[in-house]
N, C-alpha and C positions, 0 to 999 in steps of 0.2 A: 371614679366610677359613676355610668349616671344612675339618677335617679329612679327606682323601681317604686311603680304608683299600683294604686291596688286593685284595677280591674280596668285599664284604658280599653278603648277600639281596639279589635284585631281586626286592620284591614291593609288590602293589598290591591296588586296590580286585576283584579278579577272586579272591584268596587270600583276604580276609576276609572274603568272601560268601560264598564257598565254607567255613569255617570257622565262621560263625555258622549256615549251615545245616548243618551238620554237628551243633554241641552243640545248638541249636532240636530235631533229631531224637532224642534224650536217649540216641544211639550214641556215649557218651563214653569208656566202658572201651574195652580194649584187644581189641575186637573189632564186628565192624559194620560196615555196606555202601559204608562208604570204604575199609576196609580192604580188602574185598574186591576192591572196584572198582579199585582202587590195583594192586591183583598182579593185576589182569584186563589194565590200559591196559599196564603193560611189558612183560606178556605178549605185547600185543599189539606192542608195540614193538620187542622183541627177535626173535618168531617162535618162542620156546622157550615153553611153555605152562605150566611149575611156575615159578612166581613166588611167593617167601616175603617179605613186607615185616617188614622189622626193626627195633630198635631202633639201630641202626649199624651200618654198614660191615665196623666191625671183629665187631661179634656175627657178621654174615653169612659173614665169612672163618674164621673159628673155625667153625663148623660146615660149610660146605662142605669142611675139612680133615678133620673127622669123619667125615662122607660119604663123604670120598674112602679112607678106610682107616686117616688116619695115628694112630699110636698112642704109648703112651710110651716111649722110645727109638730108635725113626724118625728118619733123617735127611731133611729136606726143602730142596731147593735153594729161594732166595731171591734175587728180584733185591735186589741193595745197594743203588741209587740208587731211595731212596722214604722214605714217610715210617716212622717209626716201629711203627705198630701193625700191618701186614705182617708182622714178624719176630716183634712181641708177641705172635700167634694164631697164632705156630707154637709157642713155648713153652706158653703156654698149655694143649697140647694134649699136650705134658709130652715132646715134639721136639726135636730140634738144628737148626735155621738155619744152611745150608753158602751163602755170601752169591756169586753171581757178577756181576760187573760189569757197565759197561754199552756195548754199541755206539756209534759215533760217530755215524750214521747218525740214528737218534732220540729218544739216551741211555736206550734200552731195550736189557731183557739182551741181551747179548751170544751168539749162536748157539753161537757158535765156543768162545767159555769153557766152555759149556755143555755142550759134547758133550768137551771136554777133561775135563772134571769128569765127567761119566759116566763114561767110558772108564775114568777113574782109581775110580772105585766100584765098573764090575764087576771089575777086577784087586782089589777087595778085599773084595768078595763082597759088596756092601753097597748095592744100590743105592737111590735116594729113594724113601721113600714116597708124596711129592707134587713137582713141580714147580708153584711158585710167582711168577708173570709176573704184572708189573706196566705198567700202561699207564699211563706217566708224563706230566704236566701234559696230560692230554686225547688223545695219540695212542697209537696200539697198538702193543705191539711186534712182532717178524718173525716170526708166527706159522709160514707156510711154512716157515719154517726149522725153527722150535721142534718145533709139535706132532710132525711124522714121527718124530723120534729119539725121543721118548719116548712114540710109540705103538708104537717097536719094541719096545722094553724094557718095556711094559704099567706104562708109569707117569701116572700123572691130571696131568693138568697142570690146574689154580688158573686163572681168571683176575682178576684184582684192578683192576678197571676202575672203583674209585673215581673218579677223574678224568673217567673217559672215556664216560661216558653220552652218547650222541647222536653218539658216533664211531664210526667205520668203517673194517676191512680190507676194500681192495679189493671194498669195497661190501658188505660183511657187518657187523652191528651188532656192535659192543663188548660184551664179555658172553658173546656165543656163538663165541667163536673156540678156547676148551677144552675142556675135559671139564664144568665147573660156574663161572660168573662170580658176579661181585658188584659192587654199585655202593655207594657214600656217598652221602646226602643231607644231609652234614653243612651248618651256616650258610654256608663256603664253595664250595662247592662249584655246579656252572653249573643245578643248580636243587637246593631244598632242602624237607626236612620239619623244619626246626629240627633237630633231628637226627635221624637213620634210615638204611637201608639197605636192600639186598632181596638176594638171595640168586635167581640162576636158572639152570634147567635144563632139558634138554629131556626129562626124565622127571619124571613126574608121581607116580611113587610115590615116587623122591627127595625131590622137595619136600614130598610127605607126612609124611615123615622126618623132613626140618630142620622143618618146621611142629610135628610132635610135639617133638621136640627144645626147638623154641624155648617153648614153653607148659607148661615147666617137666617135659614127660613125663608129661602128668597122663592115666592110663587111663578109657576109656569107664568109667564106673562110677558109683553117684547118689553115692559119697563120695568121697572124695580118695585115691587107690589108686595110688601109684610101684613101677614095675617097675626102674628104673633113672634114672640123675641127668640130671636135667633142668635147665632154663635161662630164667632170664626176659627174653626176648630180642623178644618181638612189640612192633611198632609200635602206639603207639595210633591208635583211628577219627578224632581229629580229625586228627591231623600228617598220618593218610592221606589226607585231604579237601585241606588243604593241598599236599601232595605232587601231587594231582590236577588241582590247576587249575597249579601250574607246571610239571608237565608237558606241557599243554596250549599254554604259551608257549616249550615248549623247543625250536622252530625257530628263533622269533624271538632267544632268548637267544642261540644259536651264532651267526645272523647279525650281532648286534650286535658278540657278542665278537670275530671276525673279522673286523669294520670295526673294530674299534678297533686290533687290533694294524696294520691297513693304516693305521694314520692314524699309527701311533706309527713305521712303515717309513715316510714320507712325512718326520715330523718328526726323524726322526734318519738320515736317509740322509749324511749330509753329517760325521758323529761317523766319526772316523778310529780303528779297532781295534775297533770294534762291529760286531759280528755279532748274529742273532737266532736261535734255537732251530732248528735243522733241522728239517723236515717231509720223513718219510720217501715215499717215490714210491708205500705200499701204503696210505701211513692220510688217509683222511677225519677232518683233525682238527677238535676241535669248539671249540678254540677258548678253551680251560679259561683259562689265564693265559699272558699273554704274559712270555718271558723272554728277555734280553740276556745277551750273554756279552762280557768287555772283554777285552785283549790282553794286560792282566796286573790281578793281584787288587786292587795298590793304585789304580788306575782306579776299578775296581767299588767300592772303600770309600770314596771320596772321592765319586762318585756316591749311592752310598745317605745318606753323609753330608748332603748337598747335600739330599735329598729328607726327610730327616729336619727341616733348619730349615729344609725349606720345608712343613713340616707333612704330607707324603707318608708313607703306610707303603710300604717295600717290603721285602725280605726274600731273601737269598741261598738258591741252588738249596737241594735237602736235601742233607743232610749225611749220606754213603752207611752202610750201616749198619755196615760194617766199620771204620769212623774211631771210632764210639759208645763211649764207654767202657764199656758193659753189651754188647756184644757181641765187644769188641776182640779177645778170645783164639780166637772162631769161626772154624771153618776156611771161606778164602776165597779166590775165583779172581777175579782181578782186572789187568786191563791199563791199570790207571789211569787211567781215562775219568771215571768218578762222581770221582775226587778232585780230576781239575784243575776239569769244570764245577764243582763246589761252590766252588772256589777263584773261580773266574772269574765267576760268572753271576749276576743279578741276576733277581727275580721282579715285575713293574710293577703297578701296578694298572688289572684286566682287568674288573671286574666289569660285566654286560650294561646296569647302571644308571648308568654314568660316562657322564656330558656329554662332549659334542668338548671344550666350553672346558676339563674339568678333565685330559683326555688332554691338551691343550697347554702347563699347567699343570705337569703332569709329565715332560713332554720336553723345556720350556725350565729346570727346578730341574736333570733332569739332565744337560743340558749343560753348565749354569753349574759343576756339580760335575766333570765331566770336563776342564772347561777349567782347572782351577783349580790355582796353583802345589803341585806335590808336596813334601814336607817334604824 
């Protein structure tokens, strides 16, 4: 049997026709009417009108932190439960990452931590340059709660809706719930450019900004004339053509992704200490990856074991950025949510291109692994 990976490309004959008319157009460099067209359609999707297409996720959040003010020596609060390159494009940007934890509610940051960690900022006269909210495996976090406090304090709040393209607070797209969003189009992700990002905002001379920004800062001029350091961050015309037609399937994607985790709640309803990822009462989730939480950790390794000889990827939650060794000594607020999910939870394979038979495939490897005597 092959191999079942845990969230590949769902792409077809609709993305390579789209791609061969793309280079057929000889729009191949890194600029050209897919491009365009690419930050026109999630313009349109979002409702915000400065749409920057990037070369990743992570380029997009590195400059939308630029954007927002932060500079070297800046503290910038960080949700901890995410992946890696969130915390990396606050250093980057030559900042300190103050990590706070995550809610139970959606395993999104934590409100309550949040406004503790402020409080304790302005008693030290210091407060963030950026708040940095992460919209973890496809749902949003508690925006109402978030934004207010930190539009008291006149602080930008990030949103980093990797994950969460095609999700929604209480009916508002993913993206536009801060001050400046950004999405991943990495290979994982619930649709993809190979790799890419965008970067959007509801100001258009913003995104003129990151646009300059990302094309290295090159000035109007017939020579090559730098006023300040620039960045090679633009997507190319074809990934944007690509990107163009999966966005075009990106209903379909979410619906599919959502009957499958309903197929994987059908086929493990009956698994005693299995729970499945909350969904908060404000998010429209899109459905990103489905993830299981067990009753105790050695369950979940005995499960992912299981899925492993049965030729399954699957992969435990992330690993909060406060645990990381490259961040371990950062100061962080934390009521140990991100470390029990990491401990507990398991990530399935979600992708909108997985068959019912190979969802049943993976619910009957991880029972046999659940069931299985403990050492």
């Amino acid at each position: 049997m092959a191999r079942i990976h845990l969230s590949p490309p769902d792409v077809g004959d609709l993305e390579r026709e789209a791609l061969l008319r793309a280079f057929d157009s000889g729009w191949v460099a890194p600029v050209g009417p897919e491009l365009d067209g690419f930050e026109r359609d999630v313009a349109a999707l979002t409702g915000w009108s400065g749409a920057v297409a990037m070369s990743s996720g992570t380029a997009a959040l590195h400059l939308a932190l630029l954007v927002s003010g932060v500079r070297p020596g800046d503290d910038v609060f960080v949700s901890s439960f995410t992946f890696v390159a969130t915390a990396n494009a606050v250093v980057y940007c030559g900042a300190e990452p103050v990590f706070i934890d995550s809610e139970t509610t959606s395993w999104n940051m934590d409100p309550a931590l949040l406004g503790e960690a402020l409080d304790d900022a302005k008693r030290r006269g210091k407060l963030p340059a950026a708040v940095v909210v992460v919209d973890l495996y496809g749902q949003c976090a508690d925006y109402e709660a978030i934004v207010p406090m930190c539009r008291e304090l006149g602080i930008p709040v990030v949103e980093d809706a990797a994950e969460a393209l095609g999700a929604t607070h209480y009916g508002r797209p993913a993206g536009t719930l801060g001050d400046v969003g950004l999405f991943s189009f990495n290979g994982n992700k619930i649709i993809t450019t190979s790799g890419g990002g965008m970067l959007v905002t509801p100001h258009d001379e913003v995104a003129e900004r990151v646009r300059h920004l990302a094309t290295q800062a090159r000035m109007p001029a017939p020579h090559y004339e730098h006023e300040e350091v620039g960045y090679n961050y633009r997507l190319s015309n074809l990934l944007a053509a690509l990107g163009r037609a999966q966005l075009a399937r990106l209903p379909a994607m979410i619906e599919r992704r959502i009957e499958i985790n309903d197929r994987y709640r059908e086929l493990l309803a009956g698994v005693d200490g299995l729970e499945f990822m909350p969904i908060a009462p404000w998010s429209g989730w899109n459905g990103w990856l489905t993830c299981v939480t067990f009753d105790t950790g050695g369950r979940r390794d005995r499960a992912m074991a299981a899925l492993a000889a049965a030729d399954v990827e699957s992969r435990p939650a992330w690993k909060p950025m406060h645990l990381q060794p490259v961040f371990e000594h950062h100061r962080m607020w934390t009521g140990g949510v991100g470390d029990d999910v990491f401990a507990r939870t398991l990530c399935l394979p979600s992708s909108s291109a997985l068959p019912d038979s190979d969802v049943e495939r993976v619910a009957h490897a991880l029972i046999s692994g659940v069931h299985a005597p403990s050492d």
